[in-house]
N, C-alpha and C positions, 0 to 999 in steps of 0.2 A: 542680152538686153531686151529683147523682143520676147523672151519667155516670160522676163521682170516685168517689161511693160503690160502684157497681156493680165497678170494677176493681178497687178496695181489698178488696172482699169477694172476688171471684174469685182472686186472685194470693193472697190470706192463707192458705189453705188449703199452698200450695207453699213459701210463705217457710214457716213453719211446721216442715212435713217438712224443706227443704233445713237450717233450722236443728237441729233435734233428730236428724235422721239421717246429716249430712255436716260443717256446721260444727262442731259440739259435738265427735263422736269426729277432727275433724280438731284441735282445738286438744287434744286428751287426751292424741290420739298423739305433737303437738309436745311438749306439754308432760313428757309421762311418761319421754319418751326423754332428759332427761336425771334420771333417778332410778334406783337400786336399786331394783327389782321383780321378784321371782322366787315359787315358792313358799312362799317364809317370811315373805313379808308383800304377803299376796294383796290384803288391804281395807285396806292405809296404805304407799304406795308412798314411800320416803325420798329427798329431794333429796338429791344430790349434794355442791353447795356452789360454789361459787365455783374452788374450788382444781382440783376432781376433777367439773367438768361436763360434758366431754366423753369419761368415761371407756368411757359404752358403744361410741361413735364410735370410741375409741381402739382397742376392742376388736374389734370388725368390721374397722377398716380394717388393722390391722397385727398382732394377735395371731391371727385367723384363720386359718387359711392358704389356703383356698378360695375367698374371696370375690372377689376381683380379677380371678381364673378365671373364675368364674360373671357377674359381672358383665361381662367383655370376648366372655364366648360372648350372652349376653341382648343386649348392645348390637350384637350384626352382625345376629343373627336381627331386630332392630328393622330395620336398616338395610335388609335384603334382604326384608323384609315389603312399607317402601314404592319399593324402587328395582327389584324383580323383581315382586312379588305381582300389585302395581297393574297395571304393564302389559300383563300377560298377562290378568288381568281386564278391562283398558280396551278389549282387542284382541278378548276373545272378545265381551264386549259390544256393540262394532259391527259383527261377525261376526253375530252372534243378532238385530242388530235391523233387519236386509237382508230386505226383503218379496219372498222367495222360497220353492218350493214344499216341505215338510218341515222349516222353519224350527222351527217350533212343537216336533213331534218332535224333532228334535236339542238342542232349548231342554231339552227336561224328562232326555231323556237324559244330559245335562249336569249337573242340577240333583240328580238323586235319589244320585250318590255322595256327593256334597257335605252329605246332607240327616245321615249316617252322624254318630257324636258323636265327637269327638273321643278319647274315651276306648277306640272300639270301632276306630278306624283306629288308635291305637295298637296296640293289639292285632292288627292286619291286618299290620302292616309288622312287627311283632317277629315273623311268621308267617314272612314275603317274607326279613326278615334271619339266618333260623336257619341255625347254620354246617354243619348237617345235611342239612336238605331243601328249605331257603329257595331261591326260583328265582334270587336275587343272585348266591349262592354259584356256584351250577350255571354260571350266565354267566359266572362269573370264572375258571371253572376250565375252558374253550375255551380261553382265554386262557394260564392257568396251572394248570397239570394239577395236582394234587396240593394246591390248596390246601383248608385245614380251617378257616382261621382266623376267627373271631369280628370283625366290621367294626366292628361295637358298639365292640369293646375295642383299635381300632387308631387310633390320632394319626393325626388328619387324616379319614382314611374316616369317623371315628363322628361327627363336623360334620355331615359331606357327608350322611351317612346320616339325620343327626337332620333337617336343614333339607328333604332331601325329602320327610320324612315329613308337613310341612304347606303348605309353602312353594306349592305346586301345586294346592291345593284351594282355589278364590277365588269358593264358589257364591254366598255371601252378598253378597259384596263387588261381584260380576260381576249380580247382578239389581238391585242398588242401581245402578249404573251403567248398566244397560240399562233403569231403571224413568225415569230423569232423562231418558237420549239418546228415549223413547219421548216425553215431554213437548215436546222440542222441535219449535215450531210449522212444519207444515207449511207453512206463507209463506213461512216464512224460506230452508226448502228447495229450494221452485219457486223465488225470488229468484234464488238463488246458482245453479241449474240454469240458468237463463234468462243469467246472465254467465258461463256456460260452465265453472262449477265442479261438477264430478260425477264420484263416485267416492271415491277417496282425499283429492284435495283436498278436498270438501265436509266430510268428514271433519276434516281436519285444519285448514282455515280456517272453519268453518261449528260441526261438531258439538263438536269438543274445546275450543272457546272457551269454548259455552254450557254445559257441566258439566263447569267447574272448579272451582264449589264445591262439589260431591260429589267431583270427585276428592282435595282437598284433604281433604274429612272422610274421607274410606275410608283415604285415605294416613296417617293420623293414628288411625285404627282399626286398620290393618294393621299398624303401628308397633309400637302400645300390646300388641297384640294377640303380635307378635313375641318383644318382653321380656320379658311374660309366659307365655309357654312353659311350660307346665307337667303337660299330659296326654300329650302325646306324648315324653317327656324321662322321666315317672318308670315307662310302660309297656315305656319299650324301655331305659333302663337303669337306674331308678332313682337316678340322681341316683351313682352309684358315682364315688367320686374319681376314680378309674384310668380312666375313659373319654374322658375330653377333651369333653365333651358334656355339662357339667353348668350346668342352668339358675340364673339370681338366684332363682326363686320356691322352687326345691329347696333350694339352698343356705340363703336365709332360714330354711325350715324346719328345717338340721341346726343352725343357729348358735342358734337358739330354743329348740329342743327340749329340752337338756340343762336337766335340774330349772327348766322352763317359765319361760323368762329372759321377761317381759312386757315388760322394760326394754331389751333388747337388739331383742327382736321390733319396738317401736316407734320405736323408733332405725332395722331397714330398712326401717321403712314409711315413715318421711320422706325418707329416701333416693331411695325407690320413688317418690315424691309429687312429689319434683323432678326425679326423672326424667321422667316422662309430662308435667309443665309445662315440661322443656327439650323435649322430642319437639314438640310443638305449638308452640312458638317457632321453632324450627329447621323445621319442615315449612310454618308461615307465612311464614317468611323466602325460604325457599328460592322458594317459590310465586311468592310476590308480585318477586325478583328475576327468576327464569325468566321470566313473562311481562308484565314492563316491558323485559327486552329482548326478546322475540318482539313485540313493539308495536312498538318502536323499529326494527327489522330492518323489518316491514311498512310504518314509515312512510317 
């Protein structure tokens, strides 16, 4: 009873918070999104009804006209979060955690652009992309003499442009993955040396086995992280129709904004909400598919 009691106190504090701070405005925001709620009736938001319950829904997905946009550019940026991001962090990470001499060094020299906010590499790259004096430009124009043009403001290029703007900075993501491959027990290492696996292989049958479940969480934070897009999107083009480059979290805001729709605003957030619970179905699935056949292949 006193072991029971001790947990029951411990956990109470967290059930607690998780209820007042995440389940409460999660059922608010199901529930609000389907009512009428804007500025003219801030403190009694009116249901719907039966007839007209999906009217904000209605209104997002087919009166819109951006959203389908915003949401098919958020949904690759997810994709290339965990099918680019990860690897190139899983790769520098076994790279950085090689006991050789200046490791340490190149560790931090790695780390400290990465450390930069988001908000202030937006601004770095809206620097790199000016049709002016950006170094983008100057190398395109070896290429193509005479060009002027805005890459920002070009189909296709201003993707390409937005997605290098984060897609390549994976400091956090790359020391979560080289803080796990550092855990791994040296036994296991001399073992696998000792049956003549060193190197890459070790690597690959040894170290990538044993943090897969960080790679799985990072791939599902680089994911989430993707879709939500929204520092480097509204620094370099502000979310402007005409750029082919426009984020779901931007867009949310333009479809909101007009006389502070609360009811349409809660309508994207459940959208949003089942988006990040398909990401983490879909990045479980995938996981656990991938390596029941690489088991099956080994066995």
């Amino acid at each position: 009873m006193r072991r029971t009691g001790f947990i029951v106190a411990f956990l109470t504090p967290t059930l607690l918070a998780f209820l007042v701070f995440y389940l409460y405005p999660i059922i608010t925001v199901f529930v609000t999104s389907f009512c009428r709620w804007d500025y003219t009736n801030i403190t009694s938001p009116e249901f719907f009804g039966v007839a007209d319950l999906w009217e904000n829904y209605k209104y997002i997905f087919s009166k819109y006209p951006f959203f389908w946009e915003a949401l098919r550019n958020s949904t690759v940026w997810a994709i290339l979060g965990a099918v680019v991001q990860i690897p190139i962090a899983a790769v520098i990470a076994i790279a950085l955690s090689r006991k050789v001499a200046g490791v340490k060094f190149v560790r931090n020299i790695y780390i400290i652009p990465n450390m930069i906010s988001t908000a202030a590499m937006g601004v770095i790259f809206l620097q790199l992309y000016n049709p002016s004096y950006g170094i983008v430009n100057q190398i395109i124009r070896i290429f193509r003499p005479g060009f002027t043009d805005n890459i920002l403001l070009l189909k296709g290029s201003a993707f390409i442009a937005m997605t290098c703007a984060y897609i390549f900075f994976t400091g956090t993501t790359t020391l979560m993955i080289l803080g796990n491959i550092m855990a791994v027990p040296e036994e296991v290492r001399e073992a696998a040396l000792l049956d003549g696996a060193s190197g890459l292989k070790q690597d690959w049958y040894i170290t990538i086995p044993m943090i897969k479940g960080t790679l799985k969480t990072v791939s599902i934070l680089a994911a989430t992280s993707g879709f939500l897009l929204y520092n480097e999107v509204y620094f370099l083009t502000k979310g402007a129709a005409g750029t082919y480059s426009i984020s779901y979290v931007i867009r949310e805001l333009a479809i909101t904004s007009p006389r502070t729709q609360f009811g349409r605003a809660n309508s994207v957030a459940v959208i949003q909400i089942l988006a990040g619970m398909m990401i983490i179905l879909v990045i479980n699935l995938v996981y656990n598919i991938s390596w029941k056949k690489k088991n099956q292949r080994e066995a």
